[in-house]
C-alpha positions in Angstrom: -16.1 -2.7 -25.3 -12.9 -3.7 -26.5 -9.9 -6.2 -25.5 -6.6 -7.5 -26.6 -3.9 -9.7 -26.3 -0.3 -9.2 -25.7 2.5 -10.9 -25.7 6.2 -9.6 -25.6 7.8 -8.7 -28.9 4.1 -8.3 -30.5 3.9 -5.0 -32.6 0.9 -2.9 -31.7 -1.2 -2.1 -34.6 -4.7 -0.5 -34.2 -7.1 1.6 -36.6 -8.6 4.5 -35.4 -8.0 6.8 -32.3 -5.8 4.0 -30.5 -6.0 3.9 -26.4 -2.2 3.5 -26.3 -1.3 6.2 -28.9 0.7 8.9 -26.5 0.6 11.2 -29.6 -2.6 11.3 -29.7 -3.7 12.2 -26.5 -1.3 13.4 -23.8 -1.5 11.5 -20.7 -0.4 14.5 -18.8 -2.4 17.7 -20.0 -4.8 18.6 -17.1 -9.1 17.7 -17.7 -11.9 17.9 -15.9 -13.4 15.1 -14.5 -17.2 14.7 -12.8 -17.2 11.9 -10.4 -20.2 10.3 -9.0 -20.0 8.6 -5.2 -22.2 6.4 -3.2 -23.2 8.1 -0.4 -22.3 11.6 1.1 -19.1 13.8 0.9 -18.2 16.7 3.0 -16.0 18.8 0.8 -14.1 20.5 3.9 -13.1 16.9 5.7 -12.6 15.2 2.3 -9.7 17.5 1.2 -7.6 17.4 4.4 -6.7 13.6 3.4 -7.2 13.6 -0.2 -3.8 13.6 -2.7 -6.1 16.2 -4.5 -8.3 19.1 -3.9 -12.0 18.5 -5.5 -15.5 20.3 -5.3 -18.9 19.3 -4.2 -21.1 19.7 -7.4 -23.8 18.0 -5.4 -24.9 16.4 -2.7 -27.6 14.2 -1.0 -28.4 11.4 0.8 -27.8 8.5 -2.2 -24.9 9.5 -3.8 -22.4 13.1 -4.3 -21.1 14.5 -7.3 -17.3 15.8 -7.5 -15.5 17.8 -9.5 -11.8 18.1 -9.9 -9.0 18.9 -12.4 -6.1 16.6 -12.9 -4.0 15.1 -15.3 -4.5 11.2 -15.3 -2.2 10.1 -12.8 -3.6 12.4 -10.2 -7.0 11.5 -11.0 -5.5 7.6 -10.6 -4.4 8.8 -7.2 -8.0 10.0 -6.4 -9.4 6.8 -7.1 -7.2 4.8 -4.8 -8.0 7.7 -2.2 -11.6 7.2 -3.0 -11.4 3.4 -2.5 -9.2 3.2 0.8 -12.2 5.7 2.2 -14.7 3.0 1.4 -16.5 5.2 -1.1 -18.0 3.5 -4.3 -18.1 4.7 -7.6 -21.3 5.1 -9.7 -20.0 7.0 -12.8 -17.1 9.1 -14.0 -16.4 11.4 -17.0 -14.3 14.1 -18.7 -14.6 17.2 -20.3 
């Protein structure tokens, strides 16, 4: 867990891999993300509506796992899509 303060004219000094550090990492490059959803998803009916195409890893009656590839902000666009459907998250990750 980590947290910091800001204010404006601060300079942003870190040690280690820093979240904000663009050169690090770039936001853009496309990765693969697993997300995890309360409740079920049909893949077909999901993907009319959604800002991106995913795929139905698994399913059940608890909870469906999904699959996509996106760069961060599409992936940010998911999640709003995921949230004005009503659907709750359980986990997410990236590989």
């Amino acid at each position: 867990m980590w947290s910091a303060l800001f204010h404006v004219g601060a300079k942003y000094e870190c040690s280690g891999k820093c979240l904000l550090d663009k050169e690090s990492e770039n936001v853009q490059e496309i990765y693969t993300y697993h997300i995890e959803v309360q409740g079920q998803v049909n893949e077909k009916d999901f993907n009319i509506t959604s800002p991106l195409q995913v795929t139905v890893k698994q399913t059940d009656s608890a909870a469906t796992s999904l699959t996509l590839h996106a760069d961060q902000s599409g992936l940010v666009g998911l999640i709003r899509h995921l949230h004005h459907q009503g659907f709750v998250i359980l986990s997410m990750s990236r590989t």
